[in-house]
C-alpha positions as a printed NumPy array, in Angstrom:
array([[  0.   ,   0.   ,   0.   ],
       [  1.574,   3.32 ,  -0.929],
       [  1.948,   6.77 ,   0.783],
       [ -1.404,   8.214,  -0.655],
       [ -3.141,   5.061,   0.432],
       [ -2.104,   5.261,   3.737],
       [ -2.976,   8.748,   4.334],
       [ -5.594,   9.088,   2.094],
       [ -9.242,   8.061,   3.765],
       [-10.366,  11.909,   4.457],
       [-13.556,  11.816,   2.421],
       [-14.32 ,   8.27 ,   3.469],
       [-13.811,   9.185,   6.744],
       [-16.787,  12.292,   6.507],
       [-18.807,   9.858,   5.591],
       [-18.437,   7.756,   8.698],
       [-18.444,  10.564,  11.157],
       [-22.317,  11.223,   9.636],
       [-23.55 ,   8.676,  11.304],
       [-21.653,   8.353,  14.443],
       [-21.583,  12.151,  15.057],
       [-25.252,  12.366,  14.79 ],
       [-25.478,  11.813,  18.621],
       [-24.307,  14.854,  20.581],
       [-21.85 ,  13.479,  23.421],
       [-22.672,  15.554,  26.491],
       [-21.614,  13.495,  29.517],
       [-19.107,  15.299,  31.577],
       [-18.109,  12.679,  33.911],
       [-16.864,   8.617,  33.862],
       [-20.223,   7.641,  35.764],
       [-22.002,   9.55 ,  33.158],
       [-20.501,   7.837,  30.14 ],
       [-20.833,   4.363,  31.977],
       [-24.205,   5.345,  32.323],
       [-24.897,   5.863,  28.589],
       [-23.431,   2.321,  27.946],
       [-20.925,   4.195,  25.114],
       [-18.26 ,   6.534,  24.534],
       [-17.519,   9.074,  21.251],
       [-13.933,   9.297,  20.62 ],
       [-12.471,  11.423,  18.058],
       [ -9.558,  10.376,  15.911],
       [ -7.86 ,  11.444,  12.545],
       [ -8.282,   8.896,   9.754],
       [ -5.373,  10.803,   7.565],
       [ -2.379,  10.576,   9.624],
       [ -0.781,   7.426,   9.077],
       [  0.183,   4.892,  10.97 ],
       [ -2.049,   7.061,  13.932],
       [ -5.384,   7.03 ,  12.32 ],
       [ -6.348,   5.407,   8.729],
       [ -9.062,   3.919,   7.313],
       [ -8.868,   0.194,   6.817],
       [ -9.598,  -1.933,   3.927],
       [-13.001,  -2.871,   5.532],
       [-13.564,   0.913,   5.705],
       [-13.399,   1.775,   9.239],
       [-11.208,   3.815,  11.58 ],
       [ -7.819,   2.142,  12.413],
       [ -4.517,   2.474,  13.474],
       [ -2.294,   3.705,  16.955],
       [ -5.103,   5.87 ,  17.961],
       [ -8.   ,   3.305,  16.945],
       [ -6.449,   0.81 ,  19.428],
       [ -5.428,   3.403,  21.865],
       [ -8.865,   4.534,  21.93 ],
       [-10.257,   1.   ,  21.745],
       [ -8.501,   0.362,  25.088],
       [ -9.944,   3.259,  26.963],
       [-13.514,   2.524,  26.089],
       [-12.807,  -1.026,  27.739],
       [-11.179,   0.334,  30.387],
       [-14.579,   2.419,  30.968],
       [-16.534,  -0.894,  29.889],
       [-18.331,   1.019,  27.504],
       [-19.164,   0.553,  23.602],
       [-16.817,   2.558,  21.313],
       [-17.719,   5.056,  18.745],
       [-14.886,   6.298,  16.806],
       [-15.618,   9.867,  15.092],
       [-13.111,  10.495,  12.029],
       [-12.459,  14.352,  12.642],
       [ -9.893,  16.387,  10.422],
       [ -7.128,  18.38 ,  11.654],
       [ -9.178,  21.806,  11.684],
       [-12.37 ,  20.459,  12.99 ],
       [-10.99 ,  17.813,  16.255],
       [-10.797,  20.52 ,  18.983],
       [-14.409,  22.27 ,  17.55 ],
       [-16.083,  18.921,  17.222],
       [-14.444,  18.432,  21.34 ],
       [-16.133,  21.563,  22.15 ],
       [-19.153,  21.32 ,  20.784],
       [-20.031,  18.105,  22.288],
       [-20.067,  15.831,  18.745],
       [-17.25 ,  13.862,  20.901],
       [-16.698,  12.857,  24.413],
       [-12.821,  12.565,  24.17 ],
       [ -9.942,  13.231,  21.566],
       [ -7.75 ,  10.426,  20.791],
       [ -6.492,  12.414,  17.973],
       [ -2.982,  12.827,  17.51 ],
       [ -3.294,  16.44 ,  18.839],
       [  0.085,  17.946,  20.107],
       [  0.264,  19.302,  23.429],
       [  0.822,  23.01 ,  22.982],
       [  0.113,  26.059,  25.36 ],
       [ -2.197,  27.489,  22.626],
       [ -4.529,  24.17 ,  22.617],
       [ -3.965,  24.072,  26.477],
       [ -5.886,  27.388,  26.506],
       [ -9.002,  25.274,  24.251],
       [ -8.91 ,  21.626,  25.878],
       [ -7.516,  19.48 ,  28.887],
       [ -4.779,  17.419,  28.469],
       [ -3.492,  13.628,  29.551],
       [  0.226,  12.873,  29.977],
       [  1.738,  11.867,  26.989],
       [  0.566,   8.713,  25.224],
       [  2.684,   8.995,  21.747],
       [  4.872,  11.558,  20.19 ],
       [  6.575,  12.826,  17.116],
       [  8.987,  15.132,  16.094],
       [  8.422,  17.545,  13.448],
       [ 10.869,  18.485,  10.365],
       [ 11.329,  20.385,   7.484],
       [ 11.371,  17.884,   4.52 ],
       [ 11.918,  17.952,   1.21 ],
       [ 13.977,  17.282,  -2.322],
       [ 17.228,  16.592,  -1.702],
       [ 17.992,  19.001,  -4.621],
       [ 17.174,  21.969,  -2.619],
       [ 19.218,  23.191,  -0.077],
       [ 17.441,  23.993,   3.103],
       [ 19.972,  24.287,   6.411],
       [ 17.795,  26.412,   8.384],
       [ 14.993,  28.848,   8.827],
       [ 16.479,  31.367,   6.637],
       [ 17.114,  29.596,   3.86 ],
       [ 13.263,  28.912,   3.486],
       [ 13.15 ,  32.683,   2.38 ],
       [ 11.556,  32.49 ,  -1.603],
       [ 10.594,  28.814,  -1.543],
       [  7.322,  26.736,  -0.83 ],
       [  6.455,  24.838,   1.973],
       [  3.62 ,  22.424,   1.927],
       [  1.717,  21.918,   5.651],
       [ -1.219,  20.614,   6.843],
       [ -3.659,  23.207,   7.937],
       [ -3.674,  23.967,  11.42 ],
       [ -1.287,  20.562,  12.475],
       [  1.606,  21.666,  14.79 ],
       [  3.992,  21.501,  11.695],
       [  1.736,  24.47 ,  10.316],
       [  2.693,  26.339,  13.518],
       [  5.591,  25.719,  13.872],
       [  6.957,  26.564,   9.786],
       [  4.59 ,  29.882,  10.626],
       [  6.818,  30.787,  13.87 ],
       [  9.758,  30.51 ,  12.617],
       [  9.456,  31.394,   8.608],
       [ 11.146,  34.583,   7.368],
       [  9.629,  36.873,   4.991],
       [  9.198,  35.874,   1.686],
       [  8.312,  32.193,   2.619],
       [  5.207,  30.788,   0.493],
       [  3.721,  28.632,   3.316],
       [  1.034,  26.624,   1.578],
       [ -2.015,  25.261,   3.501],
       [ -3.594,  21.925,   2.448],
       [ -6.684,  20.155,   4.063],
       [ -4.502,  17.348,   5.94 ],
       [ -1.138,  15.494,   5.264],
       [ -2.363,  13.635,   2.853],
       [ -2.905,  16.565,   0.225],
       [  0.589,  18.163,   1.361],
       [  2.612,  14.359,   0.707],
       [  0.492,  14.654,  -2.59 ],
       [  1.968,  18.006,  -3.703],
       [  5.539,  16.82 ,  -2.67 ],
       [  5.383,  13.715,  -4.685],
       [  3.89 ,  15.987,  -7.674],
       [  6.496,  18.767,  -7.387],
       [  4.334,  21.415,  -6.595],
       [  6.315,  21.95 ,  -3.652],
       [  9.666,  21.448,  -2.926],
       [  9.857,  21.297,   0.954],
       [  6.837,  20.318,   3.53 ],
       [  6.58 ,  20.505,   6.993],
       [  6.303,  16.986,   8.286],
       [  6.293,  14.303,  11.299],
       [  8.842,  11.661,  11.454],
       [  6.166,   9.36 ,  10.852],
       [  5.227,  10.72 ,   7.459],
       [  8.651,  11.073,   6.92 ],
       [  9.278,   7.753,   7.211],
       [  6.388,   6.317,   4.898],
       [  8.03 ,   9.048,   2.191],
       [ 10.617,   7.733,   1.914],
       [  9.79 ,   4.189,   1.76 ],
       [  8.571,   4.943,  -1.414],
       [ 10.495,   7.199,  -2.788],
       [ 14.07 ,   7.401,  -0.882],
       [ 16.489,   8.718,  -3.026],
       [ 14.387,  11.849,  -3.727],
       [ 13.904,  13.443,  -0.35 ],
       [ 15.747,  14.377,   2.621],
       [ 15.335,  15.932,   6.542],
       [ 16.363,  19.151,   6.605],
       [ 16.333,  20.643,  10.039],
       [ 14.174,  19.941,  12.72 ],
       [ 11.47 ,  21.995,  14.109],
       [ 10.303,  20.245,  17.028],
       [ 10.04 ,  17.083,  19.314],
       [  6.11 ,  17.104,  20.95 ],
       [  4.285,  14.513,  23.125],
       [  0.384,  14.088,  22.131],
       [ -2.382,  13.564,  24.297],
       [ -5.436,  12.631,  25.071],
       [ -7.995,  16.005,  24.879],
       [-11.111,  16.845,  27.182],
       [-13.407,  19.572,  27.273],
       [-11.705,  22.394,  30.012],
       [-13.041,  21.241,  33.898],
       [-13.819,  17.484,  33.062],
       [-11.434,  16.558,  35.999],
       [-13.247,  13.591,  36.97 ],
       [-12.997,  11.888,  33.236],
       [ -8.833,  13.062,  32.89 ],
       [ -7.959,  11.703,  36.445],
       [ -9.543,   8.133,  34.82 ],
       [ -8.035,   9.038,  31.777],
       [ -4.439,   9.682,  33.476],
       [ -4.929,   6.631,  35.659],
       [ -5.706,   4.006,  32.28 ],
       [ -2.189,   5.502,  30.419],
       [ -0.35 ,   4.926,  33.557],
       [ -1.742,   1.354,  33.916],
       [ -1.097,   0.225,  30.098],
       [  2.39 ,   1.958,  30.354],
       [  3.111,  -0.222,  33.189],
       [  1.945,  -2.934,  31.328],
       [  3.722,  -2.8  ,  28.638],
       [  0.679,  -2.183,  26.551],
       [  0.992,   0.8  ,  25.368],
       [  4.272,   0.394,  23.872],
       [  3.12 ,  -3.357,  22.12 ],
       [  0.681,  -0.864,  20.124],
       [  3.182,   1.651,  19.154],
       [  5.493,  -1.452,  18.189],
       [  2.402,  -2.722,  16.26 ],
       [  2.03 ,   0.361,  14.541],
       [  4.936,   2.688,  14.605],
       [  7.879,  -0.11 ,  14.647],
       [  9.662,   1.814,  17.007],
       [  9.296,   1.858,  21.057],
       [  7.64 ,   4.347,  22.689],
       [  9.68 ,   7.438,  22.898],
       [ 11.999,   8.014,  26.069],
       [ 10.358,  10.947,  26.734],
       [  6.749,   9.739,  27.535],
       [  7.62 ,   7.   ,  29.406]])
């Protein structure tokens, strides 16, 4: 299965959150959710090997299983809500989902928007691109394109540090940004080491890491004040860390241990 295959799934995955969106998730607390017999988890469907869609067409990957865990933990049924990278903290806020298993950075800007779990994956975020173009730092991405994801961390983080004359181009998810890579639209994109990776398994004499931007745990999102559901929340990563769990599934999916840094 190639790159685009992997990360591809977006419209698919609209499709599926019709249906299991349809049900506004309002329950605030872990006896409230047990009480409802189910729990709505977010999760992106277009950032490989976190969240895809499968060849039977549903929701898959790290995150899937992460999530998949939690909801027994709670002893609940599972809904899993494909969300996009622009519309996961919204769709939090406005009670479409109960919980964000989502691959969503922990930043101070989000922190402001959502509650936050310890870490339960992480990435680190580079500048990537042809290995024709010579990129050793920020400065050097003065005059030249730079595909990102809209609103992903590697979108704020090219943003922060780009000089003037940078032509930062926004695409709906990662998917859309590998595609304009591969196509030469774009020279350089802002990517994860797990995109990176998948790249270049399919193409690894063309592209290269230029610099990195940034090394960032992810977490598990609430809506702000749901102290009751993150102390449970906390309490289940601690317990499948301990267990070894948590890193099996990132071995499963990632083929690499769980970073240092989270555990």
């Amino acid at each position: 299965m190639n790159i685009l295959k992997k990360l591809a799934g977006f419209a698919l995955g609209v499709a599926l959150a019709t249906g299991a969106a349809a049900t506004a998730a309002s329950a605030q607390t872990v006896d409230e959710i047990k009480a409802r017999g189910s729990v709505n988890i977010g999760m992106l469907v277009d950032f490989a090997p976190f969240g895809i869609i499968n060849e039977q067409g549903q929701p898959d990957g790290y995150d899937a299983d992460v999530a998949k865990l939690l909801a027994e933990d709670l002893g609940v049924t599972l809904n899993l809500v494909p969300v996009t990278g622009p519309n996961r903290i919204p769709y939090l806020l406005s009670n479409q989902v109960d919980i964000l298993v989502a691959s969503l950075g922990i930043t101070p800007e989000r922190a402001e928007q959502v509650d936050f779990s310890q870490g339960y994956a992480g990435i680190e975020i580079f500048v990537f691109g042809d290995v024709n173009t010579e990129v050793k730092d920020a400065a050097d991405l003065a005059g030249k394109n730079v595909a990102v994801a809209r609103a992903s961390t590697q979108d704020t983080s090219i943003t922060e540090i780009a000089p003037e004359g940078t032509n930062i181009q926004r695409f709906d998810d990662d998917a859309s940004a590998v595609q304009a890579l591969l196509s030469g639209q774009v020279p350089l994109m802002g990517a994860s080491n797990v995109v990176v990776s998948q790249v270049q398994s399919v193409a690894p004499d063309r592209y290269e890491t230029k610099f990195s931007l940034r090394q960032q745990s992810q977490g598990i999102a609430t809506r702000p004040g749901q102290d009751n559901l993150m102390e449970h929340i906390n309490a289940f990563l601690a317990k499948v860390k301990e267990s070894g769990k948590l890193n099996e599934l990132h071995e499963k999916w990632v083929s690499a241990p769980l970073p240092e840094f989270l555990q």
